[in-house]
mmCIF file of the C-alpha atoms, coordinates in Angstrom:
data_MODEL
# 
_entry.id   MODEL 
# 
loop_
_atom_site.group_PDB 
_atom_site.id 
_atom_site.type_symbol 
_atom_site.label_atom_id 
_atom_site.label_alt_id 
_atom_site.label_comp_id 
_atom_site.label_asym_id 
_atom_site.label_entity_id 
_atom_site.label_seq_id 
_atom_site.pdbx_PDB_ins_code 
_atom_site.Cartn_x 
_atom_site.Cartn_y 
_atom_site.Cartn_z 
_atom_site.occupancy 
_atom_site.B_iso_or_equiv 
_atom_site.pdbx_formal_charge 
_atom_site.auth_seq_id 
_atom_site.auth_comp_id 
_atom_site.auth_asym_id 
_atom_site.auth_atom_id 
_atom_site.pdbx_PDB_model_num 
ATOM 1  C CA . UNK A 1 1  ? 48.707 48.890 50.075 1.00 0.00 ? 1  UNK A CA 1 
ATOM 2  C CA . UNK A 1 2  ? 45.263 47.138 50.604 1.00 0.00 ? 2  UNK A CA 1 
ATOM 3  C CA . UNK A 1 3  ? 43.936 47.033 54.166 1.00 0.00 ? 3  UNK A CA 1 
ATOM 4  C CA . UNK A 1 4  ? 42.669 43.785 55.763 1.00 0.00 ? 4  UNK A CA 1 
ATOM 5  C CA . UNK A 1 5  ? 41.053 42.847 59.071 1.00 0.00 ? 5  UNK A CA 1 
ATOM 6  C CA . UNK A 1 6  ? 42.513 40.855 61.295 1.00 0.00 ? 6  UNK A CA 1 
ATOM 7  C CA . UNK A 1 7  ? 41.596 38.160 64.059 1.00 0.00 ? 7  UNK A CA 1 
ATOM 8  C CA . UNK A 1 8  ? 41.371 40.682 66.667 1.00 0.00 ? 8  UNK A CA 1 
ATOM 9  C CA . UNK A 1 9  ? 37.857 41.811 64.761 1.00 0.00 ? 9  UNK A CA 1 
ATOM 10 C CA . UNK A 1 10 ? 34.826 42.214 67.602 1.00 0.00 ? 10 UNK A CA 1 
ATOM 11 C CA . UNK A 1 11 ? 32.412 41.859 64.713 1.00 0.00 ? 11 UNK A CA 1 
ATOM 12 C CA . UNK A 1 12 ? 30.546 45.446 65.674 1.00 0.00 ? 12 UNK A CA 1 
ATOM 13 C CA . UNK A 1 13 ? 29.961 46.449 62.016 1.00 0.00 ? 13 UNK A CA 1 
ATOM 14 C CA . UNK A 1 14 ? 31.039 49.910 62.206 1.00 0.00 ? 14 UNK A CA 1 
ATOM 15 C CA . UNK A 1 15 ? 33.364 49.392 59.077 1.00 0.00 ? 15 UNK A CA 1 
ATOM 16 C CA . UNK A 1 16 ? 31.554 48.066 56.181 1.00 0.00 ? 16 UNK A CA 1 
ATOM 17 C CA . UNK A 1 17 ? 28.955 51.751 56.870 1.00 0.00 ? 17 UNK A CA 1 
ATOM 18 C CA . UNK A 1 18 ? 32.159 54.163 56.299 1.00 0.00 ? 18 UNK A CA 1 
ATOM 19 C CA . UNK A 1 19 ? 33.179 52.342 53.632 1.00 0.00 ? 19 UNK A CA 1 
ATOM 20 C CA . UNK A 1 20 ? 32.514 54.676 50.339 1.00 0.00 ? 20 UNK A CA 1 
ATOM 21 C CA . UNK A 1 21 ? 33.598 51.577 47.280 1.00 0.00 ? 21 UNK A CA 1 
ATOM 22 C CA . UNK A 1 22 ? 31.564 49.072 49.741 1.00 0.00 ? 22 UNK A CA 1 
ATOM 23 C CA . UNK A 1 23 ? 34.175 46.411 49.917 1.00 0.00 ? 23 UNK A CA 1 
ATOM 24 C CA . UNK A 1 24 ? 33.949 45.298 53.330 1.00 0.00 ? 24 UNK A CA 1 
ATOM 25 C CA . UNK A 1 25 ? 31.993 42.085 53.724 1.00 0.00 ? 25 UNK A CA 1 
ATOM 26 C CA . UNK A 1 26 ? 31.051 40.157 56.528 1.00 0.00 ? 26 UNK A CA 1 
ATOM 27 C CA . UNK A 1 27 ? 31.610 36.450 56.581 1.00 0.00 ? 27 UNK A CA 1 
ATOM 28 C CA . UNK A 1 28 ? 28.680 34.557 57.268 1.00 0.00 ? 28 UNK A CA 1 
ATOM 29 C CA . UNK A 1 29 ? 30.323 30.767 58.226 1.00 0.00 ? 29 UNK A CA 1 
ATOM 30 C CA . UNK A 1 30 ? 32.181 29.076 60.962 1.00 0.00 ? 30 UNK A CA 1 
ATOM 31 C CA . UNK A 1 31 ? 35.478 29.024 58.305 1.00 0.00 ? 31 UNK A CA 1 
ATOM 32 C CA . UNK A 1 32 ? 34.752 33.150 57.656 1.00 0.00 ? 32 UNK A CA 1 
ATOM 33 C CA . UNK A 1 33 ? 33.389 34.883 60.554 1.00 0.00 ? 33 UNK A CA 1 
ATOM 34 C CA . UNK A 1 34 ? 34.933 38.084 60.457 1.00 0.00 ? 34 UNK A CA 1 
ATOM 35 C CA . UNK A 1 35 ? 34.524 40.700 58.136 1.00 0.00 ? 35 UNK A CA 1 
ATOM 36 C CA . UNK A 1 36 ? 36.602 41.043 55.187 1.00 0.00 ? 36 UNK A CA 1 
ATOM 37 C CA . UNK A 1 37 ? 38.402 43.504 52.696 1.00 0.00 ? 37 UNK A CA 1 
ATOM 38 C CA . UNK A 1 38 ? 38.051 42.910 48.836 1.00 0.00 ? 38 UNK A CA 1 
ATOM 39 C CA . UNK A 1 39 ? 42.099 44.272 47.865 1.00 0.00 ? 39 UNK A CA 1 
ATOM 40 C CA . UNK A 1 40 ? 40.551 44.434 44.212 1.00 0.00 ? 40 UNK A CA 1 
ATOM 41 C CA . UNK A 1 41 ? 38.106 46.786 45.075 1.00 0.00 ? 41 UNK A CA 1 
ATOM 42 C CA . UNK A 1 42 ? 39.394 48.999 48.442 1.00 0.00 ? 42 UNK A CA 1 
ATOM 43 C CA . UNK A 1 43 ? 41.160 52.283 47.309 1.00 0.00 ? 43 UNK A CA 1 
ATOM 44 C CA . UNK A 1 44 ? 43.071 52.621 50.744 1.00 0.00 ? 44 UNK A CA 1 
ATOM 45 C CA . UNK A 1 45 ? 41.191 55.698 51.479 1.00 0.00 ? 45 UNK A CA 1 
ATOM 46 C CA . UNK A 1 46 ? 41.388 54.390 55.764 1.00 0.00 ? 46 UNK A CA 1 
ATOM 47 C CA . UNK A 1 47 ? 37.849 55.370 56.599 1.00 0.00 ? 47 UNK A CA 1 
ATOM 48 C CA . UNK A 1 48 ? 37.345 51.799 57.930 1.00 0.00 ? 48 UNK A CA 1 
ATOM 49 C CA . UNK A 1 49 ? 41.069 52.234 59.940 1.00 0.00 ? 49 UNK A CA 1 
ATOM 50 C CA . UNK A 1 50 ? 39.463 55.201 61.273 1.00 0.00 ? 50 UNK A CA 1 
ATOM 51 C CA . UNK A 1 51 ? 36.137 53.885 62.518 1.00 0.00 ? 51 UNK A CA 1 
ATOM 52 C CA . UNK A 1 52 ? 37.364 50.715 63.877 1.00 0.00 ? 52 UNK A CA 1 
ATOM 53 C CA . UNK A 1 53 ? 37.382 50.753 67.741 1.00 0.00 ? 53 UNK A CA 1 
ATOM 54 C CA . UNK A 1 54 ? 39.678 47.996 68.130 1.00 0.00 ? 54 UNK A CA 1 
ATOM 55 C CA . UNK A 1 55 ? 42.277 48.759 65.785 1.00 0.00 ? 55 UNK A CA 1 
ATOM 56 C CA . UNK A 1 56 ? 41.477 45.600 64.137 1.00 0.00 ? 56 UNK A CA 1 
ATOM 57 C CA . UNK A 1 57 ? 41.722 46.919 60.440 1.00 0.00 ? 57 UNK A CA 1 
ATOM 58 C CA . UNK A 1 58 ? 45.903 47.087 59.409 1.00 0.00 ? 58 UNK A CA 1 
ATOM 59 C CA . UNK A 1 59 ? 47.931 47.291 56.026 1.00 0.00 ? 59 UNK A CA 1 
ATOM 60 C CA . UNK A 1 60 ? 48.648 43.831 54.485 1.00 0.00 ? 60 UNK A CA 1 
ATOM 61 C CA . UNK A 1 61 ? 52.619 45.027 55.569 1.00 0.00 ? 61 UNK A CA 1 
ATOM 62 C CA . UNK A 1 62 ? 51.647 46.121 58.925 1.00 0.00 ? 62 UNK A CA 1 
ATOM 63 C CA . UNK A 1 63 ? 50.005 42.885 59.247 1.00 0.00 ? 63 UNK A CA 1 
ATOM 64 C CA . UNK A 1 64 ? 52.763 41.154 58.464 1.00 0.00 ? 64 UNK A CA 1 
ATOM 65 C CA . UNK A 1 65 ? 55.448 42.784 60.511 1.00 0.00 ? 65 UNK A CA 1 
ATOM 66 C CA . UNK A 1 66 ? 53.011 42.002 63.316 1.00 0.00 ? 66 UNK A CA 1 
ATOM 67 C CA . UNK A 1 67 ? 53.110 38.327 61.947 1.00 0.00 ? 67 UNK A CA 1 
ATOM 68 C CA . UNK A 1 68 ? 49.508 37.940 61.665 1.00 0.00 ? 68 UNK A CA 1 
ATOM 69 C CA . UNK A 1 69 ? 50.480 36.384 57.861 1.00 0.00 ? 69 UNK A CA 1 
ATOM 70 C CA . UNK A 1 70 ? 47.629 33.876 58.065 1.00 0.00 ? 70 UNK A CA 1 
ATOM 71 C CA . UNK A 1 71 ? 44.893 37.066 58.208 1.00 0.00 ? 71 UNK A CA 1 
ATOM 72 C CA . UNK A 1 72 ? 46.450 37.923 54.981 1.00 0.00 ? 72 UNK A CA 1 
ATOM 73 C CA . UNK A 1 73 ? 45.855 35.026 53.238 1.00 0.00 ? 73 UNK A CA 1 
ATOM 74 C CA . UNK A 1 74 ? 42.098 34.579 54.700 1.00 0.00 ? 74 UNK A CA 1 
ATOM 75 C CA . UNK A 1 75 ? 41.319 38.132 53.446 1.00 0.00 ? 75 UNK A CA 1 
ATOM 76 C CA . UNK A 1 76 ? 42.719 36.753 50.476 1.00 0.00 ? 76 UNK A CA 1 
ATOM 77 C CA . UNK A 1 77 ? 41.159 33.520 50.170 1.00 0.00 ? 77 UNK A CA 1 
ATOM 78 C CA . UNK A 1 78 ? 37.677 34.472 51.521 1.00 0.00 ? 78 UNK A CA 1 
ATOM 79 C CA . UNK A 1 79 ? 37.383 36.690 48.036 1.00 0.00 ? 79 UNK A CA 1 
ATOM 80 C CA . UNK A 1 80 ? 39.817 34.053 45.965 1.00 0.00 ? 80 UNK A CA 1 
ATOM 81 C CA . UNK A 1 81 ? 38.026 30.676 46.725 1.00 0.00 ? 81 UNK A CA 1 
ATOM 82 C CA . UNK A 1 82 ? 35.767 31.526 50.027 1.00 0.00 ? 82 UNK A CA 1 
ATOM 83 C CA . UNK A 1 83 ? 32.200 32.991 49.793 1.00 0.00 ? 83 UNK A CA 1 
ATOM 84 C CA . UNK A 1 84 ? 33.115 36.396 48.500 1.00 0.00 ? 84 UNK A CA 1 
ATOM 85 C CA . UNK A 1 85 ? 30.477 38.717 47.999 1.00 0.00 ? 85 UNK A CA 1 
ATOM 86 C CA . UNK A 1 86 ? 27.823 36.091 48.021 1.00 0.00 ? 86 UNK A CA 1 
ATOM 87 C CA . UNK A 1 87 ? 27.608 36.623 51.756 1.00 0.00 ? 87 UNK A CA 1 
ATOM 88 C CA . UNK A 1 88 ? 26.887 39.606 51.324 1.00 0.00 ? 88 UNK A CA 1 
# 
């Protein structure tokens, strides 16, 4: 159950430094300017859920029983057909 971040992200960075399979990457363009979680690579270990202040960081079902469907598919996307790690 892969972990995304969602809208409500303040940008503050504290994630991507907890994260031990460095997955999290920060979007770098007016289309992706949040950070993001690559599903392929995060092992759900919630180190990032942890650290966030904001609660910003949810379970692709959490997010979606909170209807926040179109995060999903960003995180998705930005690693699909968005910059990916080469904004890294």
């Amino acid at each position: 159950m892969t972990h995304i971040v969602t809208r409500k992200c303040n940008k503050c960075g504290l994630c991507p430094a907890v994260c031990p399979v460095d997955c999290i990457v920060k979007g770098n363009n007016p289309v992706y300017d949040i950070y993001y979680i690559d599903g392929e690579t995060c092992i759900d270990c919630g180190a990032c859920v942890a650290e966030c202040p904001i609660s910003a960081i949810l379970t692709k079902d959490e997010a979606i029983k909170l209807g926040l469907e179109v995060d999903v598919i960003d995180n998705i996307e930005f690693f699909a057909s968005g910059p990916g790690y080469g904004d890294k």
